[in-house]
C-alpha positions as CSV (number, residue, x, y, z in Angstrom):
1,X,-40.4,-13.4,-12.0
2,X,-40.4,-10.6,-14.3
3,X,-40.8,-8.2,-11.4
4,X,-37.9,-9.6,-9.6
5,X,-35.7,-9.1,-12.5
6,X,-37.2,-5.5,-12.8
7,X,-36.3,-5.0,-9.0
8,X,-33.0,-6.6,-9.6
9,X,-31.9,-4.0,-12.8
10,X,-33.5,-1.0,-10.5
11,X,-30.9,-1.3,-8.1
12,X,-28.0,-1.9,-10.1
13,X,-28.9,1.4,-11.6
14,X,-29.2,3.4,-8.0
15,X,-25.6,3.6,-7.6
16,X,-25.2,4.9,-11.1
17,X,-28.9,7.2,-11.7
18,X,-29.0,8.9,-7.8
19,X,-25.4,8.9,-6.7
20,X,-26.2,8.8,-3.4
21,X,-24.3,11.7,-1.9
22,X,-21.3,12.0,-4.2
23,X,-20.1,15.1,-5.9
24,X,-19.0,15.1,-9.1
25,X,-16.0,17.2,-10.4
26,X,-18.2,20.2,-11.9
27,X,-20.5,20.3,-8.9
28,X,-17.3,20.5,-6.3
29,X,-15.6,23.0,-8.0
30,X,-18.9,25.2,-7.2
31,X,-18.7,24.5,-3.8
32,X,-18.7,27.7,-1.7
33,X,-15.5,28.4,0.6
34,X,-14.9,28.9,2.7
35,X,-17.0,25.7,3.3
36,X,-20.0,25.8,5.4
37,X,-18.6,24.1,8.7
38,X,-14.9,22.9,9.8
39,X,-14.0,19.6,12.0
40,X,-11.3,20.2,12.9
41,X,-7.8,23.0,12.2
42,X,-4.2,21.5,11.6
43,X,-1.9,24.3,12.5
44,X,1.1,23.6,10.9
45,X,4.0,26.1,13.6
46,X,6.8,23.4,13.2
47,X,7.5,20.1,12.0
48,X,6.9,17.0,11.4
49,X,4.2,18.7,9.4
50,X,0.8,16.4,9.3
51,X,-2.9,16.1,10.4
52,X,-5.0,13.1,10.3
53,X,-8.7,12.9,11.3
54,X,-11.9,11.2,11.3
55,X,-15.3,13.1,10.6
56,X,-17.7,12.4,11.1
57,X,-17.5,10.7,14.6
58,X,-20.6,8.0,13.8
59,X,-22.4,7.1,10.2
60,X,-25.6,8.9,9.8
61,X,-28.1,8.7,6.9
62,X,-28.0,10.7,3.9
63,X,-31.0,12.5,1.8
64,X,-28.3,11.5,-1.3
65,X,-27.7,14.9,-2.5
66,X,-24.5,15.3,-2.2
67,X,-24.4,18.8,-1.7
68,X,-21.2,21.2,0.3
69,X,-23.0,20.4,3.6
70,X,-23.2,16.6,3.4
71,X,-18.9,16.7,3.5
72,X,-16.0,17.3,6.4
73,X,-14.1,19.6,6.0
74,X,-10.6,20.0,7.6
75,X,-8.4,23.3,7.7
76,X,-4.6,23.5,7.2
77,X,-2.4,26.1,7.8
78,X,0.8,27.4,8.9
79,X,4.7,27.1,8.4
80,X,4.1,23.7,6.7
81,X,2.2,25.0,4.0
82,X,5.5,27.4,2.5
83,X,8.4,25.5,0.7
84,X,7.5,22.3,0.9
85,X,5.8,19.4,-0.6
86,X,2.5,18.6,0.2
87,X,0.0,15.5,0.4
88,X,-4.1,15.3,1.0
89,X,-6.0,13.3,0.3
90,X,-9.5,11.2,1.9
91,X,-9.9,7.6,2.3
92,X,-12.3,5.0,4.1
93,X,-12.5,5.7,7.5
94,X,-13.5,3.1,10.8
95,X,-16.9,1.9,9.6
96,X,-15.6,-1.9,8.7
97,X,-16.7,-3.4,5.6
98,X,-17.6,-7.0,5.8
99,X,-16.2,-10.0,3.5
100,X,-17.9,-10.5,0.2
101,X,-20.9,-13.3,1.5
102,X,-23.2,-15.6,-0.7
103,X,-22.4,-14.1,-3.9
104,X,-22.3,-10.4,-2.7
105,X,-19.8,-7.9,-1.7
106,X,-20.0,-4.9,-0.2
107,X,-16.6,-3.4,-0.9
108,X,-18.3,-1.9,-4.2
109,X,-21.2,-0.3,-2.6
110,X,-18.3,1.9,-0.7
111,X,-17.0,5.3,-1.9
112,X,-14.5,7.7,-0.7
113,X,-15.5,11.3,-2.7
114,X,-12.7,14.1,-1.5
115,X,-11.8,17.7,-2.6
116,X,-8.7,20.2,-1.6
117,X,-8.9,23.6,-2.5
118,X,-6.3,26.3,-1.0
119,X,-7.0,30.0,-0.2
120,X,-4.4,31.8,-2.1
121,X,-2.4,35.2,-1.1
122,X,-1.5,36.7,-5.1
123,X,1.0,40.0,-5.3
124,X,1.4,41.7,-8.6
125,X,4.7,44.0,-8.7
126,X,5.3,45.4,-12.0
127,X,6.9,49.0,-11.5
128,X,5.2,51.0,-9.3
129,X,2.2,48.9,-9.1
130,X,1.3,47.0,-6.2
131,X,-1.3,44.8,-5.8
132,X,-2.8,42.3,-3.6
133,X,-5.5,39.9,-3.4
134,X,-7.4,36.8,-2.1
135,X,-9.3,34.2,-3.5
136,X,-10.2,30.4,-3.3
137,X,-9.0,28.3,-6.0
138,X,-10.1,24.3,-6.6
139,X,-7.1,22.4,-7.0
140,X,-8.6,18.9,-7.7
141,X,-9.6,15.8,-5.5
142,X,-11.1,12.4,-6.7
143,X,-14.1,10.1,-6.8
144,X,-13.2,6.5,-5.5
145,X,-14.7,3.1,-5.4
146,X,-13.9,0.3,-3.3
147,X,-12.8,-3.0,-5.0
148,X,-11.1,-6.1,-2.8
149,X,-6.8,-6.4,-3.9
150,X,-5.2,-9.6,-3.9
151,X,-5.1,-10.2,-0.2
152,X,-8.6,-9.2,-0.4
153,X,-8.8,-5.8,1.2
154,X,-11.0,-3.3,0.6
155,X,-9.3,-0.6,-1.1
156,X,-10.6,2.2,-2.9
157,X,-9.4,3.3,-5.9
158,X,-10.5,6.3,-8.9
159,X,-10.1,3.9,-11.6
160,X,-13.1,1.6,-10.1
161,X,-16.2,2.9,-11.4
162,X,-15.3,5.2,-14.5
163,X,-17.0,3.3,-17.2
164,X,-20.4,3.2,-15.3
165,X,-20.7,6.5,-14.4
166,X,-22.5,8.5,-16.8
167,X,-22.9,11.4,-14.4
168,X,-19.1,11.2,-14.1
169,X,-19.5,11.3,-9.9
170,X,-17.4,8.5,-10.0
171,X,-13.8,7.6,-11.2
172,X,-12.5,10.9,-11.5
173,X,-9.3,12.9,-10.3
174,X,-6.4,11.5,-8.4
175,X,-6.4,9.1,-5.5
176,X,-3.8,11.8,-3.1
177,X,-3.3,15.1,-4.5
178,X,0.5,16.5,-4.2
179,X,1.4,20.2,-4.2
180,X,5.3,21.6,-4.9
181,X,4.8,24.7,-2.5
182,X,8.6,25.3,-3.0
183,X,7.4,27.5,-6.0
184,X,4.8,30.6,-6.6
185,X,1.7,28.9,-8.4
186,X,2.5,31.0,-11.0
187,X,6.3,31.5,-11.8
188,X,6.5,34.8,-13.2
189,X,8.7,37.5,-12.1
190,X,6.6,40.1,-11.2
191,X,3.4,38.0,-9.3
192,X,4.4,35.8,-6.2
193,X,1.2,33.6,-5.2
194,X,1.1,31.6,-1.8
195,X,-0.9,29.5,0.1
196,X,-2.3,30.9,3.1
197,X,-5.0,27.9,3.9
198,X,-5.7,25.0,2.6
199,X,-9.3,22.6,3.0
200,X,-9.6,19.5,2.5
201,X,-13.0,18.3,2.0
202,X,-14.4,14.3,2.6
203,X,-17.1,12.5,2.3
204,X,-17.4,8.3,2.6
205,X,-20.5,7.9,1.2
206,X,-22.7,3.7,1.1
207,X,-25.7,2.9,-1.3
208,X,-27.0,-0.2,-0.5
209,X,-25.6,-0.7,2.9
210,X,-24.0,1.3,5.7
211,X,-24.0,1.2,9.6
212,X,-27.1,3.9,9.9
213,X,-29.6,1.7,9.3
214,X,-30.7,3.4,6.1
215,X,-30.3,2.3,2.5
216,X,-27.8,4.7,1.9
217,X,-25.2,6.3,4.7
218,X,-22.6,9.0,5.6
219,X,-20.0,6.9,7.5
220,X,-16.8,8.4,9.3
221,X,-14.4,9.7,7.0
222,X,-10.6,9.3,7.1
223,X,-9.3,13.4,6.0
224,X,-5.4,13.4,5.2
225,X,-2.8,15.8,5.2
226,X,1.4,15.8,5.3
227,X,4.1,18.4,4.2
228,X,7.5,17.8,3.8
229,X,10.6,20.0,3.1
């Protein structure tokens, strides 16, 4: 009995001690980029502005690291990415999560961990100085849990999660991250910053189920992307 139980309390405390191939904030803001590989390239020439994918293609198993190389990573650029308003963000992608069954559900063992950072173009005029230069810049993402909605979806969410996660791998950030690219990032007269790229990085990550066959699985990620004027 007493070894049940202790089974029982060990993994309730997987999701929360190994974060099984989740990133939290700090570590995805020391991500390298560019990122190690790239799905797939939205080129954004002309309107409607928008790229949706799925990466990867089938759920595999995961070492639970968490690491750059364990997410998919999609690239935007273009026209659409200049004076207008921008949306990414990652959510679950075609892997189906069953109904909750004999007590248990699934839909909390399911996490959607993305990141966007943008590759940004910054000119310094003052006078007869002229300067430019590149660099990547993090600007946010989110980790997100599922939980079941009134008509008993499987949604997931950043505020599911945060007051079990010591690590802080889960329930941070913003479920879609929105960008006002009408405007320099920083509004001063004499520096003019742009975006010249921007990756979006996603990773669905399972402990305690998954379609690999494994305890814990990398399924097929949903990786999001709009701009409008």
């Amino acid at each position: 009995m007493k070894s049940t139980t202790a089974a029982a309390a060990l993994l309730f405390m997987l999701p929360t001690t190994t974060c099984w191939a989740q990133a939290s904030e700090a570590e995805m803001r020391a991500f390298p980029m560019p990122p190690p590989g790239i799905a797939a390239v939205s080129t954004w020439a002309t309107e409607p502005y928008y790229g949706y994918f799925t990466a990867p293609s089938t759920s595999r198993s995961t070492p639970g690291a968490g690491g750059a190389g364990d997410y998919s990573y999609v690239l935007y650029t273009g026209n659409g990415l200049h004076d207008t308003t921008g949306v990414f963000w990652g959510d679950w992608g075609t892997t189906p999560i069953p109904p909750p069954s004999s007590g248990g559900d699934n839909c909390g063992h399911s996490h959607v961990s993305y990141g966007v950072w943008g590759y940004v173009q910054r000119q310094i005029d003052i006078l007869w100085i002229h300067n430019v230069t590149y660099e990547w810049t993090f600007l946010g993402g989110g980790g997100l849990s599922g939980t079941r909605d009134a008509s008993g979806r499987c949604v997931h969410n950043t505020t599911v999660g945060a007051g079990w996660s010591p690590d802080g791998r889960f329930g941070w950030g913003q479920s879609a991250m929105a960008f006002d690219l009408h405007q320099p990032l920083h509004p001063v007269w004499y520096e003019t910053d742009i975006y010249l790229h921007i990756v979006v990085g996603v990773l669905n990550a399972t402990h305690g189920w998954g379609s690999c066959g494994a305890f814990a699985c990398i399924e097929p990620g949903y990786i999001l992307g709009y701009a409008v004027p």
